[in-house]
C-alpha atoms as an extended CHARMM CRD file, in Angstrom:
* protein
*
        81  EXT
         1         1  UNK       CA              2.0190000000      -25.8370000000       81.8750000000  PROA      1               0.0000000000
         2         2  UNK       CA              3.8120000000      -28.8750000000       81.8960000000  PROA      2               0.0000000000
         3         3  UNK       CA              4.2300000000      -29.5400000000       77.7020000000  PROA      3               0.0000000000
         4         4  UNK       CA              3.4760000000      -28.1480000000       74.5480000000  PROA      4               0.0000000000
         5         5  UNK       CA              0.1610000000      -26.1680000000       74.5850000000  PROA      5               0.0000000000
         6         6  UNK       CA             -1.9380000000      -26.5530000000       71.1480000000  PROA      6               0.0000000000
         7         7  UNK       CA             -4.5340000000      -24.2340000000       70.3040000000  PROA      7               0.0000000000
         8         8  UNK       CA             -6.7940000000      -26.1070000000       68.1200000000  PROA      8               0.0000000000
         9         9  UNK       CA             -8.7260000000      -24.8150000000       64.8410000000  PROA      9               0.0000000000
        10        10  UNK       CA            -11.3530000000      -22.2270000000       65.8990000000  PROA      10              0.0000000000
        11        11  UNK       CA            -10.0490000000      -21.9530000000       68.9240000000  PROA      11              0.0000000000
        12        12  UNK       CA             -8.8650000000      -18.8390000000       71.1550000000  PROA      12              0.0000000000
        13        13  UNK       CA             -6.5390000000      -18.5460000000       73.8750000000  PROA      13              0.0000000000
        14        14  UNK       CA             -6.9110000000      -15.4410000000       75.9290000000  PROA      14              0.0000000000
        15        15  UNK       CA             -3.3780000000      -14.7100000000       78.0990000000  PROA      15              0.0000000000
        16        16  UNK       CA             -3.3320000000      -11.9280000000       80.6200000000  PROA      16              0.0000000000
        17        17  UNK       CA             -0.7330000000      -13.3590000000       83.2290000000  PROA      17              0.0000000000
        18        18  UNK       CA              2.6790000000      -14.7660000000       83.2290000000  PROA      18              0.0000000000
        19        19  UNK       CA              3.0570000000      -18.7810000000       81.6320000000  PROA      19              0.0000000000
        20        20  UNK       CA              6.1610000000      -20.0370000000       82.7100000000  PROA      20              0.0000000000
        21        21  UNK       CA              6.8790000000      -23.1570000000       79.4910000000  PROA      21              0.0000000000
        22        22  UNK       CA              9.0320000000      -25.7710000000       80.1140000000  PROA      22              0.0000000000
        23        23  UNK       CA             12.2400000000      -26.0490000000       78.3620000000  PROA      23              0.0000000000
        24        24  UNK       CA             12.0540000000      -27.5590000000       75.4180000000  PROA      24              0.0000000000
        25        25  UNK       CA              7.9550000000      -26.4010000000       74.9910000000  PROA      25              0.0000000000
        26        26  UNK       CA              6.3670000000      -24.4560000000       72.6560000000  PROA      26              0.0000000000
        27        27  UNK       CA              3.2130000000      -23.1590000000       71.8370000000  PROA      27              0.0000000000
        28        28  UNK       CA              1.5470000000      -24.4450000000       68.4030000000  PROA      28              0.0000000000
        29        29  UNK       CA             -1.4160000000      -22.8060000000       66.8740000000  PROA      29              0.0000000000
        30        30  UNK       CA             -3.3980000000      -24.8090000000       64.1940000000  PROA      30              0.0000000000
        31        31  UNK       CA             -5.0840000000      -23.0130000000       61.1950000000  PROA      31              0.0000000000
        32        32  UNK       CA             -7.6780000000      -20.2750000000       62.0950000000  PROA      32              0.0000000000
        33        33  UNK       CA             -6.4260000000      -20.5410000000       65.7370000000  PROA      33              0.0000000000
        34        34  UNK       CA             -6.1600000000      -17.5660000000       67.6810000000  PROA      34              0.0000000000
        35        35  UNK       CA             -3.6340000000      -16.6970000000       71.0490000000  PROA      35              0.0000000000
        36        36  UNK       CA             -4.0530000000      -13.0610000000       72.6890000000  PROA      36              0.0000000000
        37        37  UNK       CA             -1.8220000000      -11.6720000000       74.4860000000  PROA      37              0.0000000000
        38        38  UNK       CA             -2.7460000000       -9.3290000000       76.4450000000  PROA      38              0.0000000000
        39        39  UNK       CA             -0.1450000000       -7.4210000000       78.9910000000  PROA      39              0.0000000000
        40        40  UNK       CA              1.0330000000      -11.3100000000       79.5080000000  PROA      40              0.0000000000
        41        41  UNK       CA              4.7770000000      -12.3230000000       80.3880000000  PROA      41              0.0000000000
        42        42  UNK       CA              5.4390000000      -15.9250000000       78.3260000000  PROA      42              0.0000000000
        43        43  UNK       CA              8.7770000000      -17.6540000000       79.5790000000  PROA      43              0.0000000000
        44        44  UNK       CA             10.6310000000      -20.5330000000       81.4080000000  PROA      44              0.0000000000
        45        45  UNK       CA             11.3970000000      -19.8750000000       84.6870000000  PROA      45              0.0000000000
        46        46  UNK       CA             13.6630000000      -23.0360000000       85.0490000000  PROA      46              0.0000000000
        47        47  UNK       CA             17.4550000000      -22.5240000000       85.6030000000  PROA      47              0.0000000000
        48        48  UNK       CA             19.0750000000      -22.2040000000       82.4250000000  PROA      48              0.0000000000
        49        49  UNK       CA             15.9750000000      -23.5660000000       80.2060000000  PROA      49              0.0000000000
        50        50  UNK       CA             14.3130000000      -21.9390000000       77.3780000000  PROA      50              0.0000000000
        51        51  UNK       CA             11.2010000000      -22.3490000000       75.8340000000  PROA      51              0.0000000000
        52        52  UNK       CA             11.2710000000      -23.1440000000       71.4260000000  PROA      52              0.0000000000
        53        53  UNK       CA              8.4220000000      -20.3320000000       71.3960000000  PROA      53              0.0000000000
        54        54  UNK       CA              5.2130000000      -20.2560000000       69.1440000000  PROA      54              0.0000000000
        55        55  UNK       CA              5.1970000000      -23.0980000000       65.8840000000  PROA      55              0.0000000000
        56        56  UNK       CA              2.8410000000      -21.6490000000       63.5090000000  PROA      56              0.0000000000
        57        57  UNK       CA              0.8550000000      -24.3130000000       61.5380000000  PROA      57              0.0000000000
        58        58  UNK       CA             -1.0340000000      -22.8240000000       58.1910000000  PROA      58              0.0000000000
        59        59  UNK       CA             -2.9720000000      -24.0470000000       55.2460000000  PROA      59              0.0000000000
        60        60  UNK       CA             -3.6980000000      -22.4430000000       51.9380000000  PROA      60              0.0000000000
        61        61  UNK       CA             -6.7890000000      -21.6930000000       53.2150000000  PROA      61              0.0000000000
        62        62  UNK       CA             -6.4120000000      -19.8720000000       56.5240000000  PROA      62              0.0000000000
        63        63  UNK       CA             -3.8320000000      -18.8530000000       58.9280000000  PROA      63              0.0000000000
        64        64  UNK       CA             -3.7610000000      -18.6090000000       62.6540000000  PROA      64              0.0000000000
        65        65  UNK       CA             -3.6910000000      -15.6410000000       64.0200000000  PROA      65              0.0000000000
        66        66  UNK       CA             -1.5730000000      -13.4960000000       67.3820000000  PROA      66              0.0000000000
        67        67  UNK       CA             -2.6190000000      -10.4500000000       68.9400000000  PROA      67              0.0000000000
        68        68  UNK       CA             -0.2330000000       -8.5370000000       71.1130000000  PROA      68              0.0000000000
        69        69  UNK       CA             -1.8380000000       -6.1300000000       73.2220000000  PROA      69              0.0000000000
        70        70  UNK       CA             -0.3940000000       -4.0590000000       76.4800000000  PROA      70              0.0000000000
        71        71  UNK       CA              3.0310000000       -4.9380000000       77.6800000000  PROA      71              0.0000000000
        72        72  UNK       CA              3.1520000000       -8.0090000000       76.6400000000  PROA      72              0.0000000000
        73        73  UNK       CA              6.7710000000       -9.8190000000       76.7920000000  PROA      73              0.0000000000
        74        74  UNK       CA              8.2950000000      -13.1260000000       75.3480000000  PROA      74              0.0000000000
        75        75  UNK       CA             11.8060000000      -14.1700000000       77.7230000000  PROA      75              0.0000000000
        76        76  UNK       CA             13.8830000000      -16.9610000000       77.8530000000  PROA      76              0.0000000000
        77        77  UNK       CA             12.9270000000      -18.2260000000       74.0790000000  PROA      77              0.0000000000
        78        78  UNK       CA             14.9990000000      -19.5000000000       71.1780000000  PROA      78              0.0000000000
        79        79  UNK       CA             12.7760000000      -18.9930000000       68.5260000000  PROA      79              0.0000000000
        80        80  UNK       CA             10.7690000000      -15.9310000000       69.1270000000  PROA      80              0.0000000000
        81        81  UNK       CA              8.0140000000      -15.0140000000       66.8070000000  PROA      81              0.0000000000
């Protein structure tokens, strides 16, 4: 990944490996967006960097949605979730 990754409305994002973000990054789900994680390993592998973590955008309408499954484990973040 080399930015912010957006999961667009009716979209899902299926994770089952480890993402290393780049400092400064984050992961933003749009209304009725959906990220799985599933036995995944989310973090920033660069020296001293750290990921912002997962921005949350919702409407009155709907709200995304994030399903942790397994061992699933969020490192190196300043705002987890």
């Amino acid at each position: 990944v080399f930015g912010d990754l957006i999961i667009e409305k009716n979209a899902t994002l299926t994770m089952h490996c480890m993402v290393s973000m780049p400092p400064g990054s984050k992961i933003i789900l749009d209304p009725k967006a959906t990220l799985i994680l599933d036995g995944c390993t989310l973090t920033c592998r660069c020296e001293n960097g750290q990921w912002e973590g997962i921005e949350i955008s919702s409407s009155k309408k709907s709200n995304p949605t994030i399903i942790r499954k397994y061992k699933t484990s969020v490192e190196n973040v300043k705002n987890p979730f």
